[in-house]
C-alpha angles and dihedrals in degrees: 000000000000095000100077086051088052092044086054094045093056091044078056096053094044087043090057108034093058095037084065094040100053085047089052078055100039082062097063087083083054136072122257110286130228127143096262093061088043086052089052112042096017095138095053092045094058100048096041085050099048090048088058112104102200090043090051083047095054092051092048089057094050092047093048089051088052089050088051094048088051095053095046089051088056095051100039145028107280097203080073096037103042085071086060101053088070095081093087084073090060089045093057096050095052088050098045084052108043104027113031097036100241122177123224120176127215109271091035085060086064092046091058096034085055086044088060092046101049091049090047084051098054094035083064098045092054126129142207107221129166106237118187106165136020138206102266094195090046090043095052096041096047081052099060090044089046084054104038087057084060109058090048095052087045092047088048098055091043086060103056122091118260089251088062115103088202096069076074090044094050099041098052086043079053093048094041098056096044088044080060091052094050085054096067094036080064095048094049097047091051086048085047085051094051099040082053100051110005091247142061114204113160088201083058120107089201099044085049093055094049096046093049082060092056119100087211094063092051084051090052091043089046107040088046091050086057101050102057085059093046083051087051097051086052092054091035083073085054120240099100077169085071113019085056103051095048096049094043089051091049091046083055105047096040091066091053102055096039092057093058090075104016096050102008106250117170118231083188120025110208114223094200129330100326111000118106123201093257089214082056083074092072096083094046081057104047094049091047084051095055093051098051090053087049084053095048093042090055098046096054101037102121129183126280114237133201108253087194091058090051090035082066096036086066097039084053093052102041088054090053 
């Protein structure tokens, strides 16, 4: 019975990996996205963006992916479906690639290919657990490092001249981490539901209205809203092979890390006084993993360069 969930799952994965590629190409008509041009010309780019076709057809893809993933979960066990939604990432890369042109360089090759791995890793280690109460102090508190994370990756990226690869790499860091935040915002409004009323149902009335009243839930609408942008920014300057992978893989690990001290998830789970469960140390390795692809993909991003500009450099030597 599991095949028609993991049919489902790798629909998902196709689904959403083309949805953000074809947004990465719907861009290409716009200007160069960060947050300052957003601040000052907000109300004509997005207007500009959500008039533009290929760009509504990418998000209609993604949706529709989401939809799909929804649908498998509820039909099948997700610690053996989560492995099969990273495909996408897969997806995005081929089509980056193929498709849209996209150059990768050797060693950031390895950085993306260790990207896919840790989140493989992790994908595999996952658990279902029943959580009915978190840590307020460590949750708040996890929520204003998580943010302010954010604003410095995305300052950073803001800061650097249009010619520099690493504006895609900062803003989907940036994404991706507030992506993980989001995460955790989702899983404490659903325990605050529950808490409320003894029961979470989406299809509810009354588990919609109180979790319209929760502040997690504004947290989770808001920072959601915001990293999409973030994530748009990232493609806008144009490698989705690179900006996706690396937010996907942030919006993975941050979760997990969070949960150790907000829900009480264990990254190594202890058998006795000293032994540790050996397959616990999956996690530790698939988040070592993503960060060393992060690493390598910062260390070897170079600068993009303007082949028309060269193109006439040689066409004025060789005439001399």
């Amino acid at each position: 019975m599991l095949v028609i969930p993991a049919l489902l799952t790798l629909i998902s994965g196709i689904l959403s990996g083309i949805g953000h590629s074809i947004q990465r190409y719907g861009l290409d008509a716009l200007p160069e996205l960060t947050p300052q041009t957003f601040y000052r010309r907000h109300i004509h780019l997005l207007i500009t963006i959500f008039t533009t076709p290929i760009w509504l057809l990418g998000g209609i893809l993604a949706v529709s992916g989401a939809v799909f993933r929804w649908q498998a979960f509820s039909m099948g066990d997700v610690s053996q479906l989560k492995p099969l939604t990273n495909i996408n990432i897969l997806v995005v890369v081929i089509v980056g690639l193929l498709f849209l042109h996209e150059r990768v360089g050797r060693f950031e090759w390895i950085g993306i290919s260790g990207l896919l791995a840790g989140v493989f890793i992790l994908s595999i280690s996952a658990e279902e657990r029943i959580i009915d109460v978190y840590n307020l102090p460590w949750y708040l508190t996890s929520t204003i490092l998580c943010l302010i994370l954010v604003a410095i990756f995305g300052f950073i990226g803001s800061q650097l001249g249009r010619s520099s690869r690493e504006k895609e790499l900062f803003f989907a860091m940036s994404a991706g981490t507030l992506y993980g935040i989001a995460t955790i915002f989702l899983k404490a409004m659903t325990i605050e539901v529950i808490q409320v009323l003894g029961y979470f149902y989406i299809l509810d009335p009354v588990s919609l209205f109180v979790l319209v009243t929760r502040g997690s839930f504004w947290l989770y609408l808001s920072s959601s809203v915001v990293a999409y942008f973030l994530l748009q920014c990232a493609y806008s300057h144009r490698r989705v092979s690179v900006a996706f992978p690396v937010n996907n893989s942030l919006s993975t690990v941050v979760p997990i890390v969070i949960s150790v001290v907000v829900f009480g998830d264990l990254i190594l789970i202890p058998v006795g006084a000293l032994l540790l469960f050996p397959f616990s140390y999956i996690r530790i390795i698939g988040i070592a993993t993503i960060i060393a692809g992060v690493l390598l993909l910062r260390r070897f991003q170079g600068k993009t360069y303007d082949s028309s500009a060269d193109d006439e450099t040689t066409m004025t030597a060789s005439k001399q």
